[in-house]
C-alpha positions, 0 to 999 in steps of 0.5 A: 327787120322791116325797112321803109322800102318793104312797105311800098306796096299795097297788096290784095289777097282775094278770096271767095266764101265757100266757093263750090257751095257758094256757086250753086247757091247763085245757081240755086237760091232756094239754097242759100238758108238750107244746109249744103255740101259740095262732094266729089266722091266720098268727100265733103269739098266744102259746105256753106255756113249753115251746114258749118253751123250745124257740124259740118266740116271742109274735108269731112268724109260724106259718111261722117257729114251724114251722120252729123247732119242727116238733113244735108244737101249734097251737090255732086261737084265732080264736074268743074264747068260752072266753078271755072266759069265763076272763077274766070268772071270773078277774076275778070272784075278784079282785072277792071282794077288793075292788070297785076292780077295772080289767080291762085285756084279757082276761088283766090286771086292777088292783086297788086294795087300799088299803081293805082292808089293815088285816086283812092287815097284822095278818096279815102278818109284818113283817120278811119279804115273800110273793114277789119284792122289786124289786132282790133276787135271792131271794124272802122275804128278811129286809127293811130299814128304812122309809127313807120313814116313811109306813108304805108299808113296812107297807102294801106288805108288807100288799099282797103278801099279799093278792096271794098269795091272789088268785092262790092263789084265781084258780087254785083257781077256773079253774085259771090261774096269774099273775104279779103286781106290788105297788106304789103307783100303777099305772104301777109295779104294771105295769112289776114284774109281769113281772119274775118269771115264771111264777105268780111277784109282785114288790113295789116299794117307793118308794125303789126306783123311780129305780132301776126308771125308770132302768133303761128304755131307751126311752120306748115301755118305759113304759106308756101311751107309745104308737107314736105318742106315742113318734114325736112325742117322737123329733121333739123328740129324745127317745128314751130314759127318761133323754131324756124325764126331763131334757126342759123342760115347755117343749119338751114343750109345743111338740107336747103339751097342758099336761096331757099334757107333765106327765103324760109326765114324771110318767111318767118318774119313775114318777109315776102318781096314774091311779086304778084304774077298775072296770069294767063292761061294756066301753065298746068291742067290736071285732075285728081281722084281722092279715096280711102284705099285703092289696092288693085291696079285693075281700080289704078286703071279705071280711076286714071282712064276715068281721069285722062279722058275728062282731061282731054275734055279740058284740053279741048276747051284750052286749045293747047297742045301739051309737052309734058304728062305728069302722074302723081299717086298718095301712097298711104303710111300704115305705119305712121299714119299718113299719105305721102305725094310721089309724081312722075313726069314724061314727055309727051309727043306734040305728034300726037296731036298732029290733028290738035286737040279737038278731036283726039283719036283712039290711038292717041288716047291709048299711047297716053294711058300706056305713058300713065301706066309706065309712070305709076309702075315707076312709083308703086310695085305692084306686085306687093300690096299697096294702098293709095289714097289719091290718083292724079294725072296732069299736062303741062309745058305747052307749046304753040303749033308752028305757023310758018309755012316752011317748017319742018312740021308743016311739011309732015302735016300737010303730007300725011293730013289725009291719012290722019284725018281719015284715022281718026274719022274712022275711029270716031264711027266705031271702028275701035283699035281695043288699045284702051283695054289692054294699054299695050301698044306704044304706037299702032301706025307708023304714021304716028310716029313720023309726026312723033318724030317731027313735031318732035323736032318742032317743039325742040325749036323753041329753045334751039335753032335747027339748020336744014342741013344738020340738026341743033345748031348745025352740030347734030349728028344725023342730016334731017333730009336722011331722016326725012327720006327714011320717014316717006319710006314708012321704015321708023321703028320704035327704036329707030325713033328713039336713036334719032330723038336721042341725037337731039338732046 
């Protein structure tokens, strides 16, 4: 199932010990022997290794902690600022490395090491390895043949030692130890990580990886297999690894794509040709909120006002100007015992951040909560009862602001910059619109949705090329001068608003 050419890589799958616990014992070293939890809400994120030797849990409701170990130390990790920051510095140093860096989280990271081996290989001892080897019960044991004759053996030992140094500079620099796995795709880098813990890597060799797969249990235990995906193959009477290995393409196809069945039996056999992504700024910023139940809309409210207003917190530390709101709700199955995740995504006017991000009024503040609410009234009817689990909000599909001085938006912006400004200079001072209370208003000046209607058009420019006399590719229906002349006039409407939009799209 193997051959040579799959083993070319060398891949580094990072990841950092008890993260949340583990930054607030560097902020904090009185700590580092003293049981302590990280909590957000009522629930237990993590817990360092002493708590975990007494009881305690990942995941653990606060209650159950308590109640296991009355000596806990709790740490409120609600706010995410020193843990972004962490995982920014530990992410930097892997970069030292090399480029191909992929963050997944704030506590993991990939990286592809292969460019850079031929220094490590000279460096390394050929018959012994740094760390763990997968199957092995001791570190540094002498190792075996090259059963394979790729020269993987050469390259993984190679491998291992530049992870060694990685952690050993990760912990120089920001005081934070991690485990990490070494193998030729990502899928295998990931599942070994964790097999030695704490501030402890394993390598993986291609000879051993049916020996790794075949001793999954069930789907969900390979990553990239979610709760939904693993539900559709347990339609199809797949629950286990081995289920999934001996499966057809043909029985696969009969709920996946083409793409998707082969890439899940791939997955089976430990077959992951995914390459590692750097990357950069994050395509997604978002926040969630997990509880036991919330049943009343006037908590939905409360929860998700709470919510968007610390994301626009994070929206004024990225700069971006997001396109794309997305909402999620967990809605708890009293039946069967479980929560399911529903999300709805809508798109986001650039308009309303015609001033950018740094400073969003009041105005701008209540169109987004109108969109979070229309969103969760399209996943749960609340006028019967229901019970959540979890409330997310999120942005995504962010755009650049225009440059160039002859577009459309720059002569919106500079036109009405005046009145923007002293609107939300205005608000700042108190002089407050009460939209935040009622979430009825789509928009409360006209103002707004003149720049909704331009900026609009700006962020439809990335993928189409707009002529100033006609709309898309020239073709489009309405002259933008007529739209431009009915805007000065202050006369869009709502509806008018969305006829125009809709002749974009």
């Amino acid at each position: 199932m193997l051959l040579p050419a799959d083993h070319r890589r060398v891949i580094i799958h990072l990841d950092a010990d008890c993260f949340y616990a583990q930054v607030e014992m560097v902020r904090d070293p009185s700590l580092r022997d003293k049981p302590l939890g990280v909590k957000q809400k009522n629930l237990m994120v993590t817990s360092n290794y002493v708590a975990r030797s007494m009881g305690v849990k990942k995941s653990m409701w606060i209650k159950e902690a308590l109640e296991a170990l009355p000596d806990l130390i709790l740490i409120d990790g609600s706010d995410l600022t020193h843990y972004r920051q962490c995982s920014s510095e530990i992410s930097a140093v892997v970069r030292t490395f090399t480029v191909d860096v992929e963050r997944l989280g704030l506590d993991e990271n990939f990286a592809d090491v292969t460019e850079i081996l031929e220094d490590y290989i000279e460096e390394s001892d050929p018959n012994k390895i740094e760390g763990h080897v997968y199957g092995d019960k001791e570190p540094d044991e002498t190792l075996p043949g090259d059963p394979c004759g790729c020269g993987c053996r050469e390259r993984l030992i190679a491998g291992a030692l530049v992870a060694k140094k990685i952690r050993q500079q990760i912990v120089k620099a920001t005081g934070i130890t991690c485990c990490a796995g070494v193998a030729h795709n990502k899928l295998l880098a990931k599942l070994v990580s964790g097999y030695y813990k704490p501030d402890q890597q394993t390598v993986l060799f291609p000879w051993l990886v049916h020996q790794l797969m075949n001793s999954l249990n069930l789907t969900r235990s390979i990553p990239g297999i979610g709760s939904t995906m693993c539900k559709t193959l347990e339609e199809l009477g797949i629950h286990t690894v081995k289920d999934l290995q001996n499966s057809s393409l043909a029985l696969l196809h009969s709920k996946f794509d083409d793409e998707t069945s082969k890439r899940l039996r791939d997955l089976s056999f430990g077959i992951d040709d995914a390459p590692v992504r750097r990357s950069g700024r994050p395509q997604t910023i978002g926040l969630e909120d997990a509880f036991r139940k919330v049943n009343s809309i006037d908590v939905v409210q409360s929860k998700y006002l709470t919510l968007l207003e610390r994301l626009l917190k994070l929206l004024k530390e990225d700069g971006r100007i997001p396109s794309t709101l997305r909402v999620c709700v967990r809605k708890f199955d009293t039946k069967k015992k479980f929560g399911n995740r529903e999300s709805r995504q809508t798109p986001i006017l650039p308009s309303l951040f015609a001033s950018g991000v740094q400073n969003v009024g009041e105005n701008t503040r209540a169109t987004l909560m109108n969109q979070v609410m229309e969103l969760f009234h399209k996943m749960v009817d609340t006028s019967k009862e229901f019970h959540l689990t979890l409330l997310s909000i999120g942005f995504t599909k962010f755009i650049e602001r225009a440059s160039h001085e002859n577009s459309i938006s720059r002569f919106f912006f500079k036109r009405k910059r005046s009145e923007t400004e002293e609107q939300d200079i205005n608000e700042e001072k108190g002089e407050k619109s009460g939209h935040l209370k009622s979430f009825s208003t789509f928009s409360s000046v006209n103002n707004s949705k003149i720049h909704s209607l331009e900026l609009y058009l700006e962020s439809c420019s990335e993928s189409d090329s707009y002529s100033s006399e006609g709309g898309r590719n020239t073709q489009g229906s309405m002259n933008i001068k007529d739209m431009l002349s009915k805007s000065h006039n202050h006369s869009i409407g709502k509806k008018d608003f969305k006829n125009i939009k809709g002749k974009f799209q």
